[in-house]
The first five atom37 places (N, CA, C, CB, O) and aatype in JSON, in Angstrom:
{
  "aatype": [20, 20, 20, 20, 20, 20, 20, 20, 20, 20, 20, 20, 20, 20, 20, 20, 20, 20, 20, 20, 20, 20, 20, 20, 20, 20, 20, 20, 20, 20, 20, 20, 20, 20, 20, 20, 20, 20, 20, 20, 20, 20, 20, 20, 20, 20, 20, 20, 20, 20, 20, 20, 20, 20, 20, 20, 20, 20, 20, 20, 20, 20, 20, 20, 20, 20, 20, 20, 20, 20, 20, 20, 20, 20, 20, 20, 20, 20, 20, 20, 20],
  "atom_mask": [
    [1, 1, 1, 1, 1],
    [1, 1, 1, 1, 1],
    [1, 1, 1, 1, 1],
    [1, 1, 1, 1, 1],
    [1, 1, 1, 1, 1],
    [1, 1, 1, 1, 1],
    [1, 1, 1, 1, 1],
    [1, 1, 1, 1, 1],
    [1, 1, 1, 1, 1],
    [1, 1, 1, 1, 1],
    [1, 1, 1, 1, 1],
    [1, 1, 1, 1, 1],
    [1, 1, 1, 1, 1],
    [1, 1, 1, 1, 1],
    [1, 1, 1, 1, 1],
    [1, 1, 1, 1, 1],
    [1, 1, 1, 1, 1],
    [1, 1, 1, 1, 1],
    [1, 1, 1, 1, 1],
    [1, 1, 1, 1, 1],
    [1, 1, 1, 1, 1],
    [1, 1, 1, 1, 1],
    [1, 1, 1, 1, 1],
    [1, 1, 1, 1, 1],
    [1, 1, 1, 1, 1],
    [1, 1, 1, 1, 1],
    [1, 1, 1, 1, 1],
    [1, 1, 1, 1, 1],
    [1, 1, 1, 1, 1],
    [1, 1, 1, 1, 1],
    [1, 1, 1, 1, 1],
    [1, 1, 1, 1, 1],
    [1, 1, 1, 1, 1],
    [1, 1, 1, 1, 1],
    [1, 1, 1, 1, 1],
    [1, 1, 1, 1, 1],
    [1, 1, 1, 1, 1],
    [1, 1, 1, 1, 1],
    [1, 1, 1, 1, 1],
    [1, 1, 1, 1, 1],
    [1, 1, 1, 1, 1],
    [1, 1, 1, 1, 1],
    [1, 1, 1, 1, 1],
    [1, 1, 1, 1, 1],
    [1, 1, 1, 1, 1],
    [1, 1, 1, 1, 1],
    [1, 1, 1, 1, 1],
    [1, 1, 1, 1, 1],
    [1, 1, 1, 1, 1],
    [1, 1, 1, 1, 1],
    [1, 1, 1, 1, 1],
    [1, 1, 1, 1, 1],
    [1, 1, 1, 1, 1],
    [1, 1, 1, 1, 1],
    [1, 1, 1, 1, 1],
    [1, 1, 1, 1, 1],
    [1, 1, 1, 1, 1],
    [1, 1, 1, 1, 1],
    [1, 1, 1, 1, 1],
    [1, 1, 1, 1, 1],
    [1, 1, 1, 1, 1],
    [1, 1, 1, 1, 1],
    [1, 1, 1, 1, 1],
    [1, 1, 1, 1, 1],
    [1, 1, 1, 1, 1],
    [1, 1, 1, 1, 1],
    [1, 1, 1, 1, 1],
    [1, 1, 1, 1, 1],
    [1, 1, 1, 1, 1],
    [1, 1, 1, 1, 1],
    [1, 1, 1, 1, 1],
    [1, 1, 1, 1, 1],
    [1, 1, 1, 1, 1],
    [1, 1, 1, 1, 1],
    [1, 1, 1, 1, 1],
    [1, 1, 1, 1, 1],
    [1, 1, 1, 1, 1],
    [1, 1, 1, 1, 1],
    [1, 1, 1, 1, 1],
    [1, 1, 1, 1, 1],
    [1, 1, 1, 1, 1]
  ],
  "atom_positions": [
    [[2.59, -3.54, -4.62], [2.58, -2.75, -3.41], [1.25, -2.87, -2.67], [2.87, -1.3, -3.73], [1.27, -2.89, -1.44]],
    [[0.2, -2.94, -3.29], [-1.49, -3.15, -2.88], [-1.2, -3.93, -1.71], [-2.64, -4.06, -4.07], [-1.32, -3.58, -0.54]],
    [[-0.58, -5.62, -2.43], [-0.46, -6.71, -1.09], [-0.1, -6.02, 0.01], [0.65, -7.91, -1.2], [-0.72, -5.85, 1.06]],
    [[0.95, -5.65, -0.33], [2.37, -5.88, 0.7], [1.58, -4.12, 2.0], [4.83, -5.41, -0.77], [2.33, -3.61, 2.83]],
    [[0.61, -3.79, 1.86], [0.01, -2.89, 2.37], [1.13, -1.53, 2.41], [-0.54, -3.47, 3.7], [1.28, -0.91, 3.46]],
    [[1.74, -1.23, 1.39], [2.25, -0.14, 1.55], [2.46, 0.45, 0.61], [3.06, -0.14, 2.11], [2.83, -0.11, -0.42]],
    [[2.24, 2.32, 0.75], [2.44, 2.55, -0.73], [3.82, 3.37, -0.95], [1.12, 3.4, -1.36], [4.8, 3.38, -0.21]],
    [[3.62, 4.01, -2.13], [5.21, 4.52, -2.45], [4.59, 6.34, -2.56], [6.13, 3.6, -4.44], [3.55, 6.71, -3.12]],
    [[5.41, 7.05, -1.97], [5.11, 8.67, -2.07], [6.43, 9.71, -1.98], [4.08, 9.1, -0.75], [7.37, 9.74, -1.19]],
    [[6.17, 10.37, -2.87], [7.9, 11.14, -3.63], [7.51, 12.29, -2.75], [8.19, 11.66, -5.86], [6.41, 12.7, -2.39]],
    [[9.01, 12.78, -2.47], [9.51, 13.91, -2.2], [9.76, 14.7, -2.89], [10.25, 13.87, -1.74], [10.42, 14.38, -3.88]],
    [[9.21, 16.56, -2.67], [9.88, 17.43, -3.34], [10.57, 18.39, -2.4], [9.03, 18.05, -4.25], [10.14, 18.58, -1.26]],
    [[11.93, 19.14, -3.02], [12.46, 19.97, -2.09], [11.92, 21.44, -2.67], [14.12, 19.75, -1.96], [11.76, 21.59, -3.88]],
    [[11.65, 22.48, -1.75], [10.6, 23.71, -1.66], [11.79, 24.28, -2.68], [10.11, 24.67, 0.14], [12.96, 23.9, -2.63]],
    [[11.23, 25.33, -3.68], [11.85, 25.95, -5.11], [12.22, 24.82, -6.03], [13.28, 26.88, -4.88], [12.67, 25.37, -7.03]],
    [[12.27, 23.32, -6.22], [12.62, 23.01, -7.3], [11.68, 22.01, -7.9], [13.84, 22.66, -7.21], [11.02, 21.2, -7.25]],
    [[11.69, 22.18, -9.35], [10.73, 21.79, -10.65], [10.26, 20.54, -9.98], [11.54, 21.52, -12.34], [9.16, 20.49, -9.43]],
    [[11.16, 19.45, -10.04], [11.1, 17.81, -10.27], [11.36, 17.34, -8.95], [12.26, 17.11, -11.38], [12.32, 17.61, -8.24]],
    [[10.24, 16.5, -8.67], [10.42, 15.3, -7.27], [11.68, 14.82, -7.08], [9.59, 13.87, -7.41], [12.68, 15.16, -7.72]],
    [[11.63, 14.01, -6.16], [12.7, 12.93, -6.01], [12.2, 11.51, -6.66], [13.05, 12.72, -4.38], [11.12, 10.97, -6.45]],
    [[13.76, 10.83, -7.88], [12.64, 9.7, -8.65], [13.01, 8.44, -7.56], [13.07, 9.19, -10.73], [13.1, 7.32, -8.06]],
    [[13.25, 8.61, -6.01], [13.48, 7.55, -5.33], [12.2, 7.54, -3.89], [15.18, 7.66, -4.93], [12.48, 7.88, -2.74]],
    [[11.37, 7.24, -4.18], [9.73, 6.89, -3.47], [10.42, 6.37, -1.75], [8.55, 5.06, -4.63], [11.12, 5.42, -1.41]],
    [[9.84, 7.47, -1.05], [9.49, 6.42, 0.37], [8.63, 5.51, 0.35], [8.99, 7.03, 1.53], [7.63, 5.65, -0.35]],
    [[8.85, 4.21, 1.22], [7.32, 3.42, 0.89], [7.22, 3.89, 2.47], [7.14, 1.28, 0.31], [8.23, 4.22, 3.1]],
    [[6.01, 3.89, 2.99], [4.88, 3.74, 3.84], [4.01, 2.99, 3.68], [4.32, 4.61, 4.0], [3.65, 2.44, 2.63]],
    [[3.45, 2.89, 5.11], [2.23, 2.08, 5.38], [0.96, 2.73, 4.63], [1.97, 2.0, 7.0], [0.7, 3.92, 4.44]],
    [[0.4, 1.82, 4.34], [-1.18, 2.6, 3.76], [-1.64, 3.19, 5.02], [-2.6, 1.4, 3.09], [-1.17, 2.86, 6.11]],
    [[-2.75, 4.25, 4.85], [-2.47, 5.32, 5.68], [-2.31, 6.23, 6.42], [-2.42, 5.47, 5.7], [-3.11, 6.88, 7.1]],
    [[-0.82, 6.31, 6.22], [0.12, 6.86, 6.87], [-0.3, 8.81, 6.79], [1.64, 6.23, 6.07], [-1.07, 9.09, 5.87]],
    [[-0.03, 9.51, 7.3], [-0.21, 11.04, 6.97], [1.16, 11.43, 7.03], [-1.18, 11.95, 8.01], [2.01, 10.64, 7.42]],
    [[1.56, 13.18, 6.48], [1.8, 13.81, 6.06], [2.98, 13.83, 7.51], [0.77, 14.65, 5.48], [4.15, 14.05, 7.2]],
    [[2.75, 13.67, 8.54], [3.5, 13.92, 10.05], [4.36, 12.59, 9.55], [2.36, 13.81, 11.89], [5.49, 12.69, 9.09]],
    [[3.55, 11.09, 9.74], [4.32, 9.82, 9.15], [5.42, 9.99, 8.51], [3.64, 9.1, 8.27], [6.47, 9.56, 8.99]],
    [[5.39, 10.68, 7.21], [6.11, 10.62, 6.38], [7.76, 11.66, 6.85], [5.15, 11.02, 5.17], [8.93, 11.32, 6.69]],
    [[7.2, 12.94, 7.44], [8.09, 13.71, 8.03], [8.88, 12.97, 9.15], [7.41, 14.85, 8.51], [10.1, 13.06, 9.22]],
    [[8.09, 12.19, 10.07], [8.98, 11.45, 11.14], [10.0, 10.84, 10.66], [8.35, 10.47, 11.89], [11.11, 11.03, 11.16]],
    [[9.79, 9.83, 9.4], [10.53, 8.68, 8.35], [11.46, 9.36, 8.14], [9.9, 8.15, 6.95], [12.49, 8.71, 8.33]],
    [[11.76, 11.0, 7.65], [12.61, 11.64, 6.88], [13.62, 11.6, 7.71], [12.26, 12.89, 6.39], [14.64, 10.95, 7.53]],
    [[13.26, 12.58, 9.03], [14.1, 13.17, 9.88], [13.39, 13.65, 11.24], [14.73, 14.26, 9.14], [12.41, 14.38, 11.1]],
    [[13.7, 13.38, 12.25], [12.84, 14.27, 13.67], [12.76, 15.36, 13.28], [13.51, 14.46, 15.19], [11.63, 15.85, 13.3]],
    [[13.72, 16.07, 12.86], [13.52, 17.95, 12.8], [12.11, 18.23, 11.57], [15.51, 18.97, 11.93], [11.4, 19.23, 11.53]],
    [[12.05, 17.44, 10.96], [11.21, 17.91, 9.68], [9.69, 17.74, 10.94], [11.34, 16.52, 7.76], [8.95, 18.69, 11.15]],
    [[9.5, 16.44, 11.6], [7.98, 16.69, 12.38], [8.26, 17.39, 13.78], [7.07, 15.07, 12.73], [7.44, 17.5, 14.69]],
    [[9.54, 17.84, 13.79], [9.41, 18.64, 15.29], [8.96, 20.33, 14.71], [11.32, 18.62, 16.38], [8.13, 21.04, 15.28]],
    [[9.9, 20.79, 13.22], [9.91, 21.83, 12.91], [8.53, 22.26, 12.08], [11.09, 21.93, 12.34], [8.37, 23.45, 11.81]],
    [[7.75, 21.48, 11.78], [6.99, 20.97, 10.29], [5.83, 22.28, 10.59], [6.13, 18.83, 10.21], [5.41, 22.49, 11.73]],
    [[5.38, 23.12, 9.35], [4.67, 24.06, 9.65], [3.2, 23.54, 8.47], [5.61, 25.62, 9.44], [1.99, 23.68, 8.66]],
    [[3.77, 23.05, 7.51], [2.71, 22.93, 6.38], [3.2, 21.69, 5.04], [2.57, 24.67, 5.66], [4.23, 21.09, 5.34]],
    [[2.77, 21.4, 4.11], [3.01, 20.87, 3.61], [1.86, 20.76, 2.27], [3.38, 20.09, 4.42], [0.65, 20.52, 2.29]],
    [[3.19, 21.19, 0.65], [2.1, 20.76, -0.1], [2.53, 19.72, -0.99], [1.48, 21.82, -0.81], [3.68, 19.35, -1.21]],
    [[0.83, 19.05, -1.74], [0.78, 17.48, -1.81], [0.38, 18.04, -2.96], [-0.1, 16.3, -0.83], [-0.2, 19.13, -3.0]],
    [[0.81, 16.92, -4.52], [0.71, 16.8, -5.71], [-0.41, 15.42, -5.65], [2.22, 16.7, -6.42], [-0.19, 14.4, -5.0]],
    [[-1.22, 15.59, -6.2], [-2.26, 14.19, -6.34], [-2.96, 14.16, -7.19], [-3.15, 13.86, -5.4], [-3.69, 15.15, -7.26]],
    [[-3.16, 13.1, -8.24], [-4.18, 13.04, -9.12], [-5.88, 13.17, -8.37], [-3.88, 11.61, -9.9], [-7.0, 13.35, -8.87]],
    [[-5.54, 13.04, -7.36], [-7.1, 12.59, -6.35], [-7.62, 13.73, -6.14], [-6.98, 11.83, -4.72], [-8.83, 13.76, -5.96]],
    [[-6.99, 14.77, -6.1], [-7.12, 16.49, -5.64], [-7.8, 17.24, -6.4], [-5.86, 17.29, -5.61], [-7.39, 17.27, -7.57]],
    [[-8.69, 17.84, -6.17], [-9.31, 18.95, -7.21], [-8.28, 19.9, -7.34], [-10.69, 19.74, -6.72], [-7.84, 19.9, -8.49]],
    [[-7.86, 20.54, -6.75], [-6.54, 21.47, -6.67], [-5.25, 21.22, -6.4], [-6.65, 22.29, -5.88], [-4.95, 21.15, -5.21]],
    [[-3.98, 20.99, -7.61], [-2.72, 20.22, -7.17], [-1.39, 21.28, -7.8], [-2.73, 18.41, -7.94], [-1.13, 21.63, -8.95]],
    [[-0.9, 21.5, -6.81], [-0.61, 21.24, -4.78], [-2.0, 21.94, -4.57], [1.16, 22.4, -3.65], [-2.62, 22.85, -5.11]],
    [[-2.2, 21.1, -3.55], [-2.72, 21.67, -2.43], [-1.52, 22.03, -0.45], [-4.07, 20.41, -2.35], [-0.51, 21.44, -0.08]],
    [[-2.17, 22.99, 0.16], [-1.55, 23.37, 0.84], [-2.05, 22.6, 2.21], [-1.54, 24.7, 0.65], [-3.1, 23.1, 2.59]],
    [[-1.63, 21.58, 3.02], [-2.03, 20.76, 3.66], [-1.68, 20.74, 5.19], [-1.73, 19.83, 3.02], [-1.09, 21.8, 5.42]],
    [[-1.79, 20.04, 6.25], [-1.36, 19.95, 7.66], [-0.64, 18.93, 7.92], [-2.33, 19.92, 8.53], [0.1, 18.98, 6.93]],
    [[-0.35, 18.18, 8.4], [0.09, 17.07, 9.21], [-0.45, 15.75, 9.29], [0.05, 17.42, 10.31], [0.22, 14.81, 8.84]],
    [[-1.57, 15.57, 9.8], [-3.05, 14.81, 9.61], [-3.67, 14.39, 8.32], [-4.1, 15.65, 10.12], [-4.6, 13.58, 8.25]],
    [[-3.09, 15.02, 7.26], [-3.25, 14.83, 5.92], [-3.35, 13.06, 5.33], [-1.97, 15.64, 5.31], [-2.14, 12.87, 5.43]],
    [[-3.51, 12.67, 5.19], [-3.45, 11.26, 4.61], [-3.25, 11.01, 3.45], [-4.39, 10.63, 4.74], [-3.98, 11.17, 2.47]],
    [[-2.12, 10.53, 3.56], [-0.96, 10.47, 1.82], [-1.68, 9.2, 1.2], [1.35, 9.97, 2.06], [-2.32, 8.65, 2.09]],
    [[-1.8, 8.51, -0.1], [-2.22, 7.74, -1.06], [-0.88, 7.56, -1.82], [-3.41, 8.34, -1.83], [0.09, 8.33, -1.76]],
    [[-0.98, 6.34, -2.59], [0.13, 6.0, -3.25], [0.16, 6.97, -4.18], [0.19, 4.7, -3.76], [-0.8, 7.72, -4.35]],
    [[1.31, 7.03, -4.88], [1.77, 8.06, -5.83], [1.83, 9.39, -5.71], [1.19, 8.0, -6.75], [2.09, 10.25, -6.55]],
    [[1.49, 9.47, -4.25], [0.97, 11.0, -4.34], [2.6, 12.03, -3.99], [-0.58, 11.29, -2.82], [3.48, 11.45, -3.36]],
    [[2.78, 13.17, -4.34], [4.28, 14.13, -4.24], [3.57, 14.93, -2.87], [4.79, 15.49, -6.01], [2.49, 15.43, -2.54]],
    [[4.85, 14.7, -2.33], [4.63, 15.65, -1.01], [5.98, 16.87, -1.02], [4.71, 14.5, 0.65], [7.13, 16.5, -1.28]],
    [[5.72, 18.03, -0.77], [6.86, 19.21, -0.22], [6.46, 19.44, 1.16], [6.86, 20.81, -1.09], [5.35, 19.46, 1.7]],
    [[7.67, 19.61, 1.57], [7.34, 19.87, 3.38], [8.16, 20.86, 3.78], [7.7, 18.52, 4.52], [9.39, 20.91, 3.69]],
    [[7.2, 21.87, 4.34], [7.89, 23.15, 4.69], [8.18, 23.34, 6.28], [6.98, 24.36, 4.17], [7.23, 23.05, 7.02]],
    [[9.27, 23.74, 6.83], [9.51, 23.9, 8.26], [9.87, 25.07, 8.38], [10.41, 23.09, 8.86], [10.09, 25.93, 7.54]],
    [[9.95, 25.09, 10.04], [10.53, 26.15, 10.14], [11.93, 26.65, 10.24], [10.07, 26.42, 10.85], [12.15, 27.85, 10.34]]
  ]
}
């Protein structure tokens, strides 16, 4: 994935345990809005917050914006309105 400039980043749906084990790939990066556009329009028209699972994080989830800049492997939940 390094080459090919894109990485892979899982979905979680808000209340449940376990990601999704099927990865969006994106462009290296891409932010937190990126990834919402990919999903669906309503998720970056409605999109209020979003939290991100990351080994990179001092604190995981963290509670994030839009502008956020996703890394490979990293779990995203996306909350709307």
């Amino acid at each position: 994935f390094g080459m090919l400039d894109v990485m892979r980043v899982y979905t979680k749906e808000p209340n449940k345990k376990d990601s999704s084990p099927q990865p969006f790939t994106i462009r290296k990066g891409s932010t937190v809005f990126d990834l919402a556009k990919r999903i669906h329009s309503d998720f970056y028209t409605q999109f209020t917050y979003a939290k991100v699972w990351s080994k990179r994080l001092r604190f995981s989830p963290q509670k994030v914006g839009g502008s956020f800049a996703l890394e490979d492997g990293d779990t995203v939940e996306l909350h709307i309105r």
